[in-house]
C-alpha positions as CSV (number, residue, x, y, z in Angstrom):
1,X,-13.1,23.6,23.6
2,X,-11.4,25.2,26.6
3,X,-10.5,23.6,30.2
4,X,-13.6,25.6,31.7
5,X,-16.2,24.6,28.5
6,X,-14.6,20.8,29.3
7,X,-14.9,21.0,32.7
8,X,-18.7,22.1,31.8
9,X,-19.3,19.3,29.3
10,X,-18.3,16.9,31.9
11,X,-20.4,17.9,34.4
12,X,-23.4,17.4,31.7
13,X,-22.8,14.4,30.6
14,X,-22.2,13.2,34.1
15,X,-26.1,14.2,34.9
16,X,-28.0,11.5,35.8
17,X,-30.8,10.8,33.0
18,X,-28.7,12.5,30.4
19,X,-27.9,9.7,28.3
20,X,-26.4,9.9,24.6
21,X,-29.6,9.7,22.8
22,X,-31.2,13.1,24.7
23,X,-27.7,14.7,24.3
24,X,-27.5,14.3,20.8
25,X,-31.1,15.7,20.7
26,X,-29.7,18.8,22.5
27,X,-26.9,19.3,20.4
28,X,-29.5,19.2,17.3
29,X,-31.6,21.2,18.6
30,X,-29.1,23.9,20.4
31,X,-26.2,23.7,17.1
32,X,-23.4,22.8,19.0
33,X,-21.9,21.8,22.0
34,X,-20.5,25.3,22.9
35,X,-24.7,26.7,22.5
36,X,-25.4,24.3,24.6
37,X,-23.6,24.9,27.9
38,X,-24.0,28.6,27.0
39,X,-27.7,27.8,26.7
40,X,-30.3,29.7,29.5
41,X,-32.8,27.6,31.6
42,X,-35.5,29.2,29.6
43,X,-34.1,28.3,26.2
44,X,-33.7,24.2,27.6
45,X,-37.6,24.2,27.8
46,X,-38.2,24.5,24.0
47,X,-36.3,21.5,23.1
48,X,-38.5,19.3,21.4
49,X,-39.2,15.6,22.7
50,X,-38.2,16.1,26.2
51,X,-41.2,17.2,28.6
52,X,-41.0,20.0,30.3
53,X,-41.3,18.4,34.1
54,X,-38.2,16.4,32.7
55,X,-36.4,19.6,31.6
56,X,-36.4,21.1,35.4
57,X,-35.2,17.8,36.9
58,X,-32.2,18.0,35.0
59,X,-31.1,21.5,35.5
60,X,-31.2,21.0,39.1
61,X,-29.4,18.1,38.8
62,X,-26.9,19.0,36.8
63,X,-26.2,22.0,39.3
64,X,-26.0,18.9,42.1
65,X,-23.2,17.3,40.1
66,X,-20.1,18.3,42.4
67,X,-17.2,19.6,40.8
68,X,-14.3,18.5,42.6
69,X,-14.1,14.8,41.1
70,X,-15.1,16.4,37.5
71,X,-12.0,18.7,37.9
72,X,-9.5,16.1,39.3
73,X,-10.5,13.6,36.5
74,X,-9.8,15.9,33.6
75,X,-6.5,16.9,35.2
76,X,-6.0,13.5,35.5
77,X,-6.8,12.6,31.8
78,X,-4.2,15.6,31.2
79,X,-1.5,14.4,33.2
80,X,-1.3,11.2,31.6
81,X,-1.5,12.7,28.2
82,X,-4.9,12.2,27.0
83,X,-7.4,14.4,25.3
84,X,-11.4,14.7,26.0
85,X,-13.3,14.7,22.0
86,X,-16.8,16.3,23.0
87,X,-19.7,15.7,20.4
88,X,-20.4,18.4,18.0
89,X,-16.8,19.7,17.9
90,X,-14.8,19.5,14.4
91,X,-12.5,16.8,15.6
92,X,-14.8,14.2,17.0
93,X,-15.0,11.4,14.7
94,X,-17.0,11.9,11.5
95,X,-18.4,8.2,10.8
96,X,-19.2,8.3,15.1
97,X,-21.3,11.1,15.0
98,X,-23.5,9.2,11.9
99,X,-25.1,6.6,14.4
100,X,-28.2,6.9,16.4
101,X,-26.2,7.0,20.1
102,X,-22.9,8.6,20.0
103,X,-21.1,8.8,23.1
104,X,-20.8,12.7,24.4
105,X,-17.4,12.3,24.8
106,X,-14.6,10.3,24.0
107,X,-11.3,9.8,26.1
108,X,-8.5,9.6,24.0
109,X,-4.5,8.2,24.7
110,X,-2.4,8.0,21.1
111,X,-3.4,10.6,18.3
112,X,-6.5,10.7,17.9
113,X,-6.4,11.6,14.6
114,X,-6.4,7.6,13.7
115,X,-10.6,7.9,14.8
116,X,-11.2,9.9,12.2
117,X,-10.5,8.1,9.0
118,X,-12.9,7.4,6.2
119,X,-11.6,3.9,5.6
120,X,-11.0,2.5,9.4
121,X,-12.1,-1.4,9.2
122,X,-13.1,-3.3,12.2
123,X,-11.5,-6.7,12.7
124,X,-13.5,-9.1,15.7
125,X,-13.9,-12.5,17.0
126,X,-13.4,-14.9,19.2
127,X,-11.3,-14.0,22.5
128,X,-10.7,-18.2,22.6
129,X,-9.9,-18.0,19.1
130,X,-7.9,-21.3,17.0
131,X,-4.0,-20.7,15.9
132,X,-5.3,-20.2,12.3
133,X,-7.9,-17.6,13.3
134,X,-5.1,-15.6,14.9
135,X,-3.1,-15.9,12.0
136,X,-5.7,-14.6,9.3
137,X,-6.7,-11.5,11.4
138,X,-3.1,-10.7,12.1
139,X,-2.5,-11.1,8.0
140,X,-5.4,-9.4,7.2
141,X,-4.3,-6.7,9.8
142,X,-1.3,-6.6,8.0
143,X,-2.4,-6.3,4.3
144,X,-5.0,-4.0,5.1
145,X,-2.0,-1.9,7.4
146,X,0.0,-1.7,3.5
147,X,-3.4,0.1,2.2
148,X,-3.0,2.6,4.5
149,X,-6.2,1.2,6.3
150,X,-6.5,2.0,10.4
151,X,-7.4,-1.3,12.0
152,X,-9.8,-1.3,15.1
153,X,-10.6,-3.7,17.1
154,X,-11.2,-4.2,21.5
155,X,-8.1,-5.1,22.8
156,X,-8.9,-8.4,23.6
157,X,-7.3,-11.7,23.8
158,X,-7.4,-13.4,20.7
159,X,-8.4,-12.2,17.4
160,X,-8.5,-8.6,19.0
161,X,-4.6,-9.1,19.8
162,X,-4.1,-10.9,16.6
163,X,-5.1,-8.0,14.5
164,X,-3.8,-5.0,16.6
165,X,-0.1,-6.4,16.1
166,X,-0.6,-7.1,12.6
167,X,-1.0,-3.4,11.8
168,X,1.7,-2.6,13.8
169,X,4.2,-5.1,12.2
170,X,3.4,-2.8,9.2
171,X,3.7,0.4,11.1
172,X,-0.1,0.8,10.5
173,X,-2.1,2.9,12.5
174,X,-4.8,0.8,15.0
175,X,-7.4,1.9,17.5
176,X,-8.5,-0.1,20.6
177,X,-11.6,0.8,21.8
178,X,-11.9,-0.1,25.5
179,X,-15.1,-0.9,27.9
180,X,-12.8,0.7,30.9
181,X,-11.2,3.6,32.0
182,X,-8.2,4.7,30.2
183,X,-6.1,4.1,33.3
184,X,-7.3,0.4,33.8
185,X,-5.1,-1.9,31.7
186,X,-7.3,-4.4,31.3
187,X,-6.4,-7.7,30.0
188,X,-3.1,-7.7,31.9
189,X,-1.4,-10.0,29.5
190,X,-1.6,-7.4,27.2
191,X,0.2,-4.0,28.8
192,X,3.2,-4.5,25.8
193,X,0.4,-4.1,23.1
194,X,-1.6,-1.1,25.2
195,X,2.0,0.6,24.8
196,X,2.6,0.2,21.0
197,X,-0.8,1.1,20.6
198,X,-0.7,4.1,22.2
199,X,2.8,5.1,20.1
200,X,1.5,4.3,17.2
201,X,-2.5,4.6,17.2
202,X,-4.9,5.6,19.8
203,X,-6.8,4.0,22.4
204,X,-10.1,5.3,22.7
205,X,-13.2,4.6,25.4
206,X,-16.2,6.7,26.7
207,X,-16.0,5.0,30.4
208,X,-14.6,7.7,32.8
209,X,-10.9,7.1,34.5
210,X,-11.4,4.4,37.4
211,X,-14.0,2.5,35.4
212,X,-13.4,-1.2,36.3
213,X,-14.2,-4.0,33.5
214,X,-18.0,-4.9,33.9
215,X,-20.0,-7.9,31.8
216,X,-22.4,-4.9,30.6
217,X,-19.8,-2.5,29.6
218,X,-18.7,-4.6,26.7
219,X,-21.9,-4.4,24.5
220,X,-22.2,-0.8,25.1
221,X,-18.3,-0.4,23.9
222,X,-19.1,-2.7,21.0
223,X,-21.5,0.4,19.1
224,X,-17.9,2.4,19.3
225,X,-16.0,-0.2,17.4
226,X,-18.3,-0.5,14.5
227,X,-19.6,2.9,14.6
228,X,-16.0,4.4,14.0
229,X,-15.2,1.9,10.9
230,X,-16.7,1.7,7.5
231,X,-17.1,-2.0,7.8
232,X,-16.7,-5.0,10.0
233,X,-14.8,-7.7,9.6
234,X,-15.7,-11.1,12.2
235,X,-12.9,-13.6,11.8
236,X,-14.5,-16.0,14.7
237,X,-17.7,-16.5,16.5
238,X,-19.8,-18.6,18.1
239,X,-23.3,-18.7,17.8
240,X,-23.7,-16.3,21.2
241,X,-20.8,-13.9,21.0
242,X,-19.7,-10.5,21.6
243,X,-18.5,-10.4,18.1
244,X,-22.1,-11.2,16.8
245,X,-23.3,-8.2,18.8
246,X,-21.2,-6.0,17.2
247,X,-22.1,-7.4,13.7
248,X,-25.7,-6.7,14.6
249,X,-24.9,-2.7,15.3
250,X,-22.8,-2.5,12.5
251,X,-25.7,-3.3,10.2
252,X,-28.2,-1.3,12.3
253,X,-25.3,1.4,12.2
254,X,-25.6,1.2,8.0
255,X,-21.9,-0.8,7.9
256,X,-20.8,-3.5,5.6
257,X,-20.0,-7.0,7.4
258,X,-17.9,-9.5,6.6
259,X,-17.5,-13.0,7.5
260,X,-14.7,-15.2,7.5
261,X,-15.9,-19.1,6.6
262,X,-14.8,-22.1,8.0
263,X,-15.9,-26.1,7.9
264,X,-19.3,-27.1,8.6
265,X,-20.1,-28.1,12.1
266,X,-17.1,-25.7,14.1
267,X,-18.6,-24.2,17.2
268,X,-16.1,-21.8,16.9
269,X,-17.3,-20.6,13.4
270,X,-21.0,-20.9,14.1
271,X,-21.9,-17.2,14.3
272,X,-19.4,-16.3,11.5
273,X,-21.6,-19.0,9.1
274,X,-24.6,-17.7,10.7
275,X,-23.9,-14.3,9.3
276,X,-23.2,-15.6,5.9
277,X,-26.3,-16.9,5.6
278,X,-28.1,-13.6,6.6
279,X,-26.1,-11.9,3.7
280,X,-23.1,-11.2,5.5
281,X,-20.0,-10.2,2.5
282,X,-17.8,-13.4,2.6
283,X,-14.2,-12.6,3.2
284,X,-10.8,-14.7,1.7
285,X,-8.6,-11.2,2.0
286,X,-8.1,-7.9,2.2
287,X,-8.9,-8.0,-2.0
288,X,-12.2,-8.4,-1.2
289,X,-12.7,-5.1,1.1
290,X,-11.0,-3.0,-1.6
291,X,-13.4,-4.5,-3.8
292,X,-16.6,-3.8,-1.8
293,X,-15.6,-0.3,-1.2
294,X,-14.2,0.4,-4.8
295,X,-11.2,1.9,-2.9
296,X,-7.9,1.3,-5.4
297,X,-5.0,-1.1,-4.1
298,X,-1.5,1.0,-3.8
299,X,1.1,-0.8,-5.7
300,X,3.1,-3.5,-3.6
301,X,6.5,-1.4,-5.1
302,X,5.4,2.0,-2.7
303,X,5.0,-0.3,0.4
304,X,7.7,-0.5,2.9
305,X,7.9,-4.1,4.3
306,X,9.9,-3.5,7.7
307,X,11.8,-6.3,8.4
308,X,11.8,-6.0,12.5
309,X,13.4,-9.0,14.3
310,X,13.1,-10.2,18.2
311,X,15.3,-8.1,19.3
312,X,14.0,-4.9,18.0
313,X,11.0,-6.3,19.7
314,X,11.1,-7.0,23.6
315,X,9.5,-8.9,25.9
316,X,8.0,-7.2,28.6
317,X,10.0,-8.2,31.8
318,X,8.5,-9.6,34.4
319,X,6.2,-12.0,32.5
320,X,5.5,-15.6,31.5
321,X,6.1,-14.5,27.9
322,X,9.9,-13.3,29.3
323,X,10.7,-16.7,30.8
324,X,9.4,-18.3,27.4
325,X,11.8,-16.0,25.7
326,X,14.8,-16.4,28.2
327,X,14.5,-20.1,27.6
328,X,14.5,-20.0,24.1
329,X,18.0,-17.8,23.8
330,X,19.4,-21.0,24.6
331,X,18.7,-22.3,21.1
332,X,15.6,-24.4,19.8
333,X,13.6,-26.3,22.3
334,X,10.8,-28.9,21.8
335,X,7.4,-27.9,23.4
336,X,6.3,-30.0,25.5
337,X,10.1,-29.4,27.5
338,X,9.4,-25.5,27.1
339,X,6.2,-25.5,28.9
340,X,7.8,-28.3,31.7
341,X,10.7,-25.8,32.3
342,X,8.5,-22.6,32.3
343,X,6.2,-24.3,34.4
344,X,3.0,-23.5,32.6
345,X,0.4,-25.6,31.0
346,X,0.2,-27.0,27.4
347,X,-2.4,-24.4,26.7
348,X,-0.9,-21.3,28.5
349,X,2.1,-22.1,26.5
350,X,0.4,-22.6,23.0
351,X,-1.1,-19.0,23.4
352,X,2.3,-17.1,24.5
353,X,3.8,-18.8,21.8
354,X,1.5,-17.8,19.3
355,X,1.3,-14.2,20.2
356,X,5.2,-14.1,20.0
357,X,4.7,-16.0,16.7
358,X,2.6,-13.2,15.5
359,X,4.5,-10.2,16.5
360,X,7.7,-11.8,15.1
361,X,9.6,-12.9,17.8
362,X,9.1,-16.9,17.9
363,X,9.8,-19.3,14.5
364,X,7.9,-22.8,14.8
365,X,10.3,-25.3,13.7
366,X,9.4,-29.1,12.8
367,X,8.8,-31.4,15.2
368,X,6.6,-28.9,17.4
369,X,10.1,-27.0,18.4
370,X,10.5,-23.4,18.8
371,X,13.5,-21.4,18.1
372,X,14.2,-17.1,18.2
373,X,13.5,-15.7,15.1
374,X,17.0,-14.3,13.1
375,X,16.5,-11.4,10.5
């Protein structure tokens, strides 16, 4: 689609009372997105399901919609290097356009050819999540990255974090689908990841630029996540989580989900067992989606197993996680006197080291002390 068609297709979508559901009722109805904006005010009032009353409200208000801020955002989206998907052209995601709401558009940083895999898995869970949560989504991440599987996930603290980086330490592609505007980095503690994300997979939302992080944005980002994947995997949950929401679309969306078990009586597991009980496929490893899929496992001798050390990954500057790391050039120190000298809590600590942990940066030695890691 052109600049002008986009330009067009923006100033839709941005119609008040156009929502996905009545779009993708045009698009049906109409063929495509280009018959659609090419579409007279006479042929709108034959769509079927939409009233006729309703049909002249939105023309004129979709000739109300200025088109100053609709220009300036899509140069903007261009300028950084992003890319508009519009529903009903050949490139927008196949497995998206399946479910009931698909957004109209899509706003795209990274190749976006990474949404539009047959075999992209979702991995969720808790943004609070436990050491050994963090650790099997970032393994799974990994394993499923030496398949050739795209991981998606939300960019999240936690398991979301967990599992982008363990497709990455594979050289995997992954997909973070945001509830904010592509130009909002949102968590902060996580502008490295945006950046190797965007080298090395895409990340993907349907908010438009400027869109601040908003409690209801999340559940309404959630549909992307399982709706681009053939299955979703939820590694931890409580019994009222985001995670669980996603679960619920995945199944409404026609998705396998898997569930991750853990002891009776966790709070953090509670949703997880919750699902197993409903039916939910219980997962031990990335065998077990191969299995459920019938999709063959490549042969461990064609995988290449980079071997990346600290150094070949850096610390962004500037942060807590660079003082933990200047600190421990000095050689191995015990935790409690890393946290004292970095002046951060036991907690605050226990997370930065975990995430360095997981991207290969930090070795846990005995006696809780940490040490670089060598190749």
């Amino acid at each position: 689609m052109d600049h002008p068609a986009l330009l067009e297709w923006l100033r839709l979508i941005r119609t008040p009372g156009l929502g996905p559901v009545r779009i993708n009722r045009l698009l049906r109805h109409f063929g495509g997105a280009q018959a659609l904006l090419e579409a007279s005010d006479h042929a709108w009032e034959g769509v079927p399901g939409i009233q006729a009353p309703f049909v002249q409200k939105i023309l004129r208000l979709r000739r109300e919609v200025p088109s100053l801020p609709i220009r300036q955002e899509l140069d903007r989206l261009q300028e950084m290097g992003g890319r508009l998907l519009v529903l009903g052209d050949e490139d927008y995601p196949a497995l998206l356009r399946e479910i009931e709401d698909p957004p109209p558009a899509l706003f795209v940083l990274g190749d976006p050819r990474h949404l539009c895999q047959d075999n992209n898995l979702a991995i969720v869970g808790a943004r609070q999540a436990t050491p050994g949560g963090c650790w099997f989504a970032h393994q799974l991440a990994r394993d499923l990255a030496r398949q050739g599987l795209v991981t998606v996930s939300g960019l999240a603290e936690g398991i979301d974090t967990a599992a982008h980086w363990g497709s990455l330490a594979e050289q995997g592609g992954t997909v973070a689908v945001l509830a904010t505007g592509l130009d909002i980095l949102y968590p902060s503690r996580n502008a490295q990841l945006r950046q190797r994300v965007i080298a090395q997979g895409a990340l993907v939302t349907e908010a438009p630029l400027g869109t601040q992080p908003a409690a209801y944005l999340f559940p309404i980002r959630n549909r992307i996540i399982s709706g681009l994947c053939r299955g979703v995997v939820v590694v931890e949950a409580a019994q009222r989580s985001g995670s669980l929401v996603t679960a619920r679309l995945a199944l409404e969306q026609g998705r396998e989900v898997f569930a991750v078990p853990a002891a009776a009586g966790d709070p953090r597991y509670q949703g997880s067992n919750h699902l197993l009980r409903q039916g939910a496929i219980l997962l031990e490893s990335a065998e077990d989606i191969l299995r459920t899929f019938s999709w063959d496992a490549r042969p461990p001798s064609t995988l290449a197993r980079p071997q990346a050390t600290g150094m070949e990954r850096p610390v962004a500057v500037g942060t807590e996680a660079a003082a933990v790391h200047a600190l421990l050039k000095r050689g191995p120190i015990q935790g409690d006197e890393l946290a004292r000298c970095c002046h951060l809590t036991v907690a605050a600590l226990s997370r930065i080291l975990l995430q360095l942990e997981l991207v290969g940066v930090v070795q846990r030695l005995p006696g809780n002390q940490f040490t670089l890691r060598r190749s």
